[in-house]
C-alpha positions in Angstrom: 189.2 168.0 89.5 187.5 171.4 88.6 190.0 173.4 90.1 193.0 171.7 88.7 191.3 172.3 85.8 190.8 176.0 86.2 193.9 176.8 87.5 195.3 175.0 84.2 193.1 177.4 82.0 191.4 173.5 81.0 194.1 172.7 79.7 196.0 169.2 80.1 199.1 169.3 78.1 200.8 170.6 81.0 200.7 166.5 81.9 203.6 164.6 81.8 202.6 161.6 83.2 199.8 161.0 80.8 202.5 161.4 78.2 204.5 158.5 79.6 201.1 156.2 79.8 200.3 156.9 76.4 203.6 156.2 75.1 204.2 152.7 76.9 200.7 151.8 75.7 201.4 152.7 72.1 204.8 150.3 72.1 203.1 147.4 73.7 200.1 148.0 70.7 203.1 148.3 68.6 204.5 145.1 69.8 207.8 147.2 70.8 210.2 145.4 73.4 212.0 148.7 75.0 209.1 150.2 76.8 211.8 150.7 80.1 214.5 151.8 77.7 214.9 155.4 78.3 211.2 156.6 79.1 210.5 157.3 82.8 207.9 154.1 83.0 208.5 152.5 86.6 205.0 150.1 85.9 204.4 146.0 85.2 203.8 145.3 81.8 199.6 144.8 82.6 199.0 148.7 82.9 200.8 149.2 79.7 199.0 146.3 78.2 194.9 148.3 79.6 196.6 151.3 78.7 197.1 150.5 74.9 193.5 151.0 74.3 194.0 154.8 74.6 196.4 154.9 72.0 193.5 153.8 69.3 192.3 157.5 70.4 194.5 160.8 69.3 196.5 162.0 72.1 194.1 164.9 73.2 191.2 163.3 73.0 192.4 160.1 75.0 193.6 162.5 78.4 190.3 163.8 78.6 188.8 160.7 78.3 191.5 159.6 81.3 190.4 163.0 82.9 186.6 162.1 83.5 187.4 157.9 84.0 189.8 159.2 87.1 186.4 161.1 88.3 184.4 158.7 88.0 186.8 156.3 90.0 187.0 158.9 92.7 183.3 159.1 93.2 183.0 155.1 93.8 186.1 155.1 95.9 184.3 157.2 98.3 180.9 155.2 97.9 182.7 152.0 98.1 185.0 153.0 101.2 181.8 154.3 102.9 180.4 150.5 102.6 183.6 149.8 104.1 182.9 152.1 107.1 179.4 151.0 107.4 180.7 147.7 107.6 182.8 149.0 110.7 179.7 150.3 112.7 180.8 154.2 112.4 178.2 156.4 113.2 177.3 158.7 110.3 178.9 162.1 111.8 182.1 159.6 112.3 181.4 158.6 108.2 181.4 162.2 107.4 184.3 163.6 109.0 186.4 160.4 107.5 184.9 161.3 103.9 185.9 165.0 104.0 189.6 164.8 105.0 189.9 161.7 102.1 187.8 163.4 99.7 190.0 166.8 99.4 193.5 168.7 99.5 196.1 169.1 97.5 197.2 165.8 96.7 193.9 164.7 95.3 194.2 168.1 93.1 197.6 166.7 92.0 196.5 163.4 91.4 193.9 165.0 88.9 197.1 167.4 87.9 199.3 164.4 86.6 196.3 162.3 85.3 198.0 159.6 88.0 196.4 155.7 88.3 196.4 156.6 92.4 192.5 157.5 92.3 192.1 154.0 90.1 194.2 151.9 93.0 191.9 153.8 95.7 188.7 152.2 94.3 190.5 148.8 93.4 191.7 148.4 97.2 188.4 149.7 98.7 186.4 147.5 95.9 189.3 144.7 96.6 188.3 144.8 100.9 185.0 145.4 101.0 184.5 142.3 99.0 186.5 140.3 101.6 184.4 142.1 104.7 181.4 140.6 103.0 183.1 137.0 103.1 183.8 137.9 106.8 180.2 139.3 107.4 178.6 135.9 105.1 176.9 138.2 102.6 178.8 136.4 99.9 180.2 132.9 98.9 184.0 132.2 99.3 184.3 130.3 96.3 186.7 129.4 93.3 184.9 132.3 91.3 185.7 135.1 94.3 189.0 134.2 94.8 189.7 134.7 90.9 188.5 137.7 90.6 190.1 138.9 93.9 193.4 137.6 92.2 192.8 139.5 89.3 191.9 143.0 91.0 195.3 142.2 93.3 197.8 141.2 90.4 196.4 144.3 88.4 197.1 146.7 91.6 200.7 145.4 91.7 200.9 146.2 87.9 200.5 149.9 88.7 202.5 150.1 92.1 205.0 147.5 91.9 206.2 148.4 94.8 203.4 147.1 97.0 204.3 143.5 96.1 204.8 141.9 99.7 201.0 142.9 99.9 200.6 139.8 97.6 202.0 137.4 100.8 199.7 139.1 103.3 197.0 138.7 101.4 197.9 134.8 100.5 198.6 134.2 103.4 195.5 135.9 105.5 194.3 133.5 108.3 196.9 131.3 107.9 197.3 129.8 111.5 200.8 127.2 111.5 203.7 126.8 109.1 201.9 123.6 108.1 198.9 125.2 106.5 201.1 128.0 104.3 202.0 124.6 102.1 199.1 122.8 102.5 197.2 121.7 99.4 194.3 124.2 99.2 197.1 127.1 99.7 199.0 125.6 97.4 196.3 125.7 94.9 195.4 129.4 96.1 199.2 130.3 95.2 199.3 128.5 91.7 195.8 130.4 90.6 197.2 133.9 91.6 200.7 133.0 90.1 198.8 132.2 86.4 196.8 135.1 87.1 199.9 137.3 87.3 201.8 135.9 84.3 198.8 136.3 81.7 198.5 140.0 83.0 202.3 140.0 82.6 202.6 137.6 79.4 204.9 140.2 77.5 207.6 138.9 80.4 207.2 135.7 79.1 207.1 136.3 75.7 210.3 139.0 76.2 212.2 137.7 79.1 214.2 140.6 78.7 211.7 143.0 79.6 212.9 141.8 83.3 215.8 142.7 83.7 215.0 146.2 81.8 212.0 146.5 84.5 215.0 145.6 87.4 217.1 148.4 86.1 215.1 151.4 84.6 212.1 150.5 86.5 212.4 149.5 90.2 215.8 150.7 91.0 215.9 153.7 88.9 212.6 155.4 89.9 212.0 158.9 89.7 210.4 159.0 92.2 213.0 157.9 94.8 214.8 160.8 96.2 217.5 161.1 95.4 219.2 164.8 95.0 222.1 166.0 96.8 221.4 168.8 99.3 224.0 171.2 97.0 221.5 170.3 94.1 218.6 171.6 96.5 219.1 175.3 95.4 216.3 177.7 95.4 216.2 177.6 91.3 216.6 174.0 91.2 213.5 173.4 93.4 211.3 175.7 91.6 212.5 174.4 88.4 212.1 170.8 89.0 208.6 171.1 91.4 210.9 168.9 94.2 208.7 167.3 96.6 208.8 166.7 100.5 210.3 163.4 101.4 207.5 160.6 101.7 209.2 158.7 104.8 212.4 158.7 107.1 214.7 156.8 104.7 214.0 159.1 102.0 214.7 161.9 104.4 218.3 159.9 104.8 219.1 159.4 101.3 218.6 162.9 100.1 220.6 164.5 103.4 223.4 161.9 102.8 223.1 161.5 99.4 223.6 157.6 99.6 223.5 155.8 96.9 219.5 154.9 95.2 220.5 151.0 95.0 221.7 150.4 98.3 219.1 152.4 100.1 216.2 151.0 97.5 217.7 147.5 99.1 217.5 148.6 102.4 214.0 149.9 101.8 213.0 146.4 100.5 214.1 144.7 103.5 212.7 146.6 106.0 209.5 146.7 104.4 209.6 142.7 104.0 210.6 142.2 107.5 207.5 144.5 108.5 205.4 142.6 106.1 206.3 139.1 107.7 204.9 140.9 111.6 201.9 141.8 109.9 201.2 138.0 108.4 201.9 136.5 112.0 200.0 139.3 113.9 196.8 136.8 112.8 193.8 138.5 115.1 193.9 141.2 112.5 191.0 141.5 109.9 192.2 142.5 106.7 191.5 146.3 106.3 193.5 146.9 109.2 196.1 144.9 108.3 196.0 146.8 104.6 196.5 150.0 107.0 199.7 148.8 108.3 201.1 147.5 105.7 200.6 151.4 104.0 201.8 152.6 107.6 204.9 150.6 106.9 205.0 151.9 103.2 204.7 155.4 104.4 207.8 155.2 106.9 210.0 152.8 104.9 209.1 152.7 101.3 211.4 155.4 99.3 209.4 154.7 96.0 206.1 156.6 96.8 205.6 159.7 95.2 203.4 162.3 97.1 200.0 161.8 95.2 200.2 158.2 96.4 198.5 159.5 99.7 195.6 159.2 98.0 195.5 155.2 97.8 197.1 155.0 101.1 196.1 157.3 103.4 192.3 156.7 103.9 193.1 152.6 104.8 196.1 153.8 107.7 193.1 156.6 108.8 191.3 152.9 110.0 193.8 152.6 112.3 193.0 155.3 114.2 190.0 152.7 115.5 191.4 149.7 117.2 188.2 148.1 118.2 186.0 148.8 115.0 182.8 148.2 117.1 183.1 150.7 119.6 181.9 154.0 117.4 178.7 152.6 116.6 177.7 151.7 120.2 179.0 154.8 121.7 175.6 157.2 122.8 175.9 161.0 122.4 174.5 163.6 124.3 175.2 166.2 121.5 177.3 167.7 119.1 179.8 168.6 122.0 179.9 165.2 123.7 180.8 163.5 120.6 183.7 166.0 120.4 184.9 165.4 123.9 184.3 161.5 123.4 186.3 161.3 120.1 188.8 163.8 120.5 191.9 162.2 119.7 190.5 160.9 116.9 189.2 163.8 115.5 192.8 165.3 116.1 194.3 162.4 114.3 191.9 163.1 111.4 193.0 166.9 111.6 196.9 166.0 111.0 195.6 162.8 108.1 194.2 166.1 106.3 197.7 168.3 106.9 199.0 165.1 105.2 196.5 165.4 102.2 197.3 169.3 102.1 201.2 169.1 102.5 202.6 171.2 99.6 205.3 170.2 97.7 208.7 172.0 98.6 208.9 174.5 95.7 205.3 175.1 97.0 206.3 176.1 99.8 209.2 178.4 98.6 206.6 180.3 96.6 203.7 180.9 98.8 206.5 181.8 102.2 209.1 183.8 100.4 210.7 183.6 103.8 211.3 179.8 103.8 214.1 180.8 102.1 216.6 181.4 104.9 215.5 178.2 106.8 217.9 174.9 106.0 216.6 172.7 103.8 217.9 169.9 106.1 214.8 171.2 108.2 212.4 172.4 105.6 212.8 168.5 104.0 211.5 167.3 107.4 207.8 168.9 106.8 205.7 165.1 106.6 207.8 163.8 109.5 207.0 166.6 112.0 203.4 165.3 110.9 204.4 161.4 111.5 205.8 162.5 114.7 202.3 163.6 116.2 199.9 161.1 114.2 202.5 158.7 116.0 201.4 160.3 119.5 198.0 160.2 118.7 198.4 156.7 117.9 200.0 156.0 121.1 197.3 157.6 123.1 194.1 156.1 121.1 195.5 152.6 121.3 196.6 152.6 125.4 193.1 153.9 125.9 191.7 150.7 124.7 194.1 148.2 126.3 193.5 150.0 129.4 189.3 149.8 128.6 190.2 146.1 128.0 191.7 145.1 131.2 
């Protein structure tokens, strides 16, 4: 936070997502209908609703009030996704490399940058799972009251990413073992509680049915963040201009090379990433953070709506991944420093590449710090996360035949 504050010269006018916040907070204080109508506002009604608080404060005052709330979120993301760690027998040194690569880079700087909601989903989905590990672990009763509040922290999640709504049917449907028990009555009940949940949090819907289709059309399918430039818009100028970032996953890499239409690909997008959804709900020996981890695996290489900085929320739960058997760390004995290396190395590897991810710069970035980038193609130069994807994939590969092969 410090340093994107320095480099700023402290100052945080230069935010332009802030300004978008603020604004959709002051119509809903303002009881105004158009939030979505020509303001680049791709959020559920619910974050606009917490948001109009800020608007009782002048708008300086209220971003560095944002400023200091998003650091104080990031410090208890990382204590609460060390309990989370903990909670997966990882040895302290295996803690502390996890903590560093999550905890820094570029991303995070940006996240800071744009006064972004990403650091504020970090701590709601560690918060949100380490609450369910402790149901898991019997350190806490599974009751009416938890699954409220759990509802609540989940609904308010999908207010500020949208996007990750087939999350909600993972999560509903957790340890659900037959097509008879996904309607059976408690899970019925389960569904109706969330469903009331979501409405009050959304009520302006209600209230403005509207507001939908506005949401449909200026919201999900006209994102700005979906990327969408022709490669003749991609000129040197243009790119420095407009601070164009590195595609997020494989389909956006096809949309900008192609220039296909944002509609048909944003469909395309949402099937894929419900039929990926639907595997992870049947693959039932799965506890839930790792499921959480490929679901944002899935996000990562089919959902065209994530904006760089939402690494942040995603990246440390797909990092889990990287241990299939979350036991196996903490009964592992070292000999030193260099046999923990040589026992863990293709995890540590994997953790090297995760922090490449974190430190990726965005492509006018990249134009200014290797002048030379220049006279490469941008056809390849727009490939820079996936040459990543490609070896985390590999590492993948190797980390999980290791333990079926440890398993037989």
């Amino acid at each position: 936070m410090f340093i994107s504050l320095f480099k700023d010269h402290f100052n945080l006018l230069t935010s332009p997502d802030y300004g978008v916040f603020y604004q959709a907070g002051k119509e809903v204080f303002n009881f105004n209908i158009d939030m979505y109508d020509g303001t680049p506002y791709y959020y559920l009604p619910s974050f606009a609703t917490i948001f109009s608080v800020f608007t009782l404060i002048d708008f300086a005052t209220s971003q560095w009030i944002w400023l200091f709330l998003l650091l104080f979120f990031g410090i208890i993301s990382m204590i609460e996704f060390d309990r989370i760690l903990k909670f997966n027998k990882m040895n302290l040194l295996t803690r502390f490399f996890i903590l560093m690569v999550i905890s820094n880079g570029l991303k995070l700087m940006q996240g800071f940058d744009y006064l972004q909601p990403k650091i504020v989903m970090l701590y709601l989905f560690a918060f949100f799972i380490r609450r369910e590990i402790e149901i898991r672990n019997n350190l806490r009763k599974d009751d009416l009251r938890f699954k409220i509040i759990q509802y609540i922290i989940l609904s308010f999640i999908i207010g500020i990413n949208p996007s990750f709504f087939f999350f909600i049917f993972i999560y509903l449907l957790y340890n659900v073992n037959s097509v008879k028990d996904i309607f059976g009555k408690e899970k019925i009940k389960d569904y109706t509680i969330f469903l009331i949940i979501f409405l009050l949090q959304n009520i302006i819907f209600l209230i403005h049915p509207s507001l939908i289709i506005s949401f449909l059309k200026n919201g999900i399918f006209d994102m700005g963040n979906s990327p969408f430039y022709t490669l003749s818009d991609l000129t040197y100028n243009f790119v420095l201009e407009h601070h164009t970032f590195l595609p997020q996953c494989p389909l956006a890499y096809i949309g900008t090379v192609f220039s296909m239409n944002r509609v048909i690909i944003g469909i395309i997008s949402m099937i894929l990433s419900a039929f990926f959804s639907i595997v992870i709900i049947i693959k039932q020996n799965l506890s839930l953070e790792k499921k959480l981890g490929l679901f944002f695996l899935v996000s990562l290489l089919f959902n065209i709506y994530l904006s760089p900085t939402i690494l942040i929320t995603i990246l440390p739960f797909i990092i889990l991944l990287l241990f299939p058997d979350s036991k196996f760390q903490d009964d592992e004995k070292y000999n030193n420093f260099i046999d923990y290396i040589r026992k863990n190395i293709n995890v540590l590897i994997g953790l090297l590449f995760f922090s490449i991810l974190y430190f990726m710069p965005d492509l006018s970035l990249v134009y200014r710090i290797f002048p030379f980038t220049i006279n490469i193609p941008i056809q390849l130069l727009l490939l820079g996360n996936l040459y990543v994807y490609l070896i985390l994939s590999f590492i993948f590969y190797i980390i999980y035949k290791k333990r079926y092969k440890e398993r037989i």
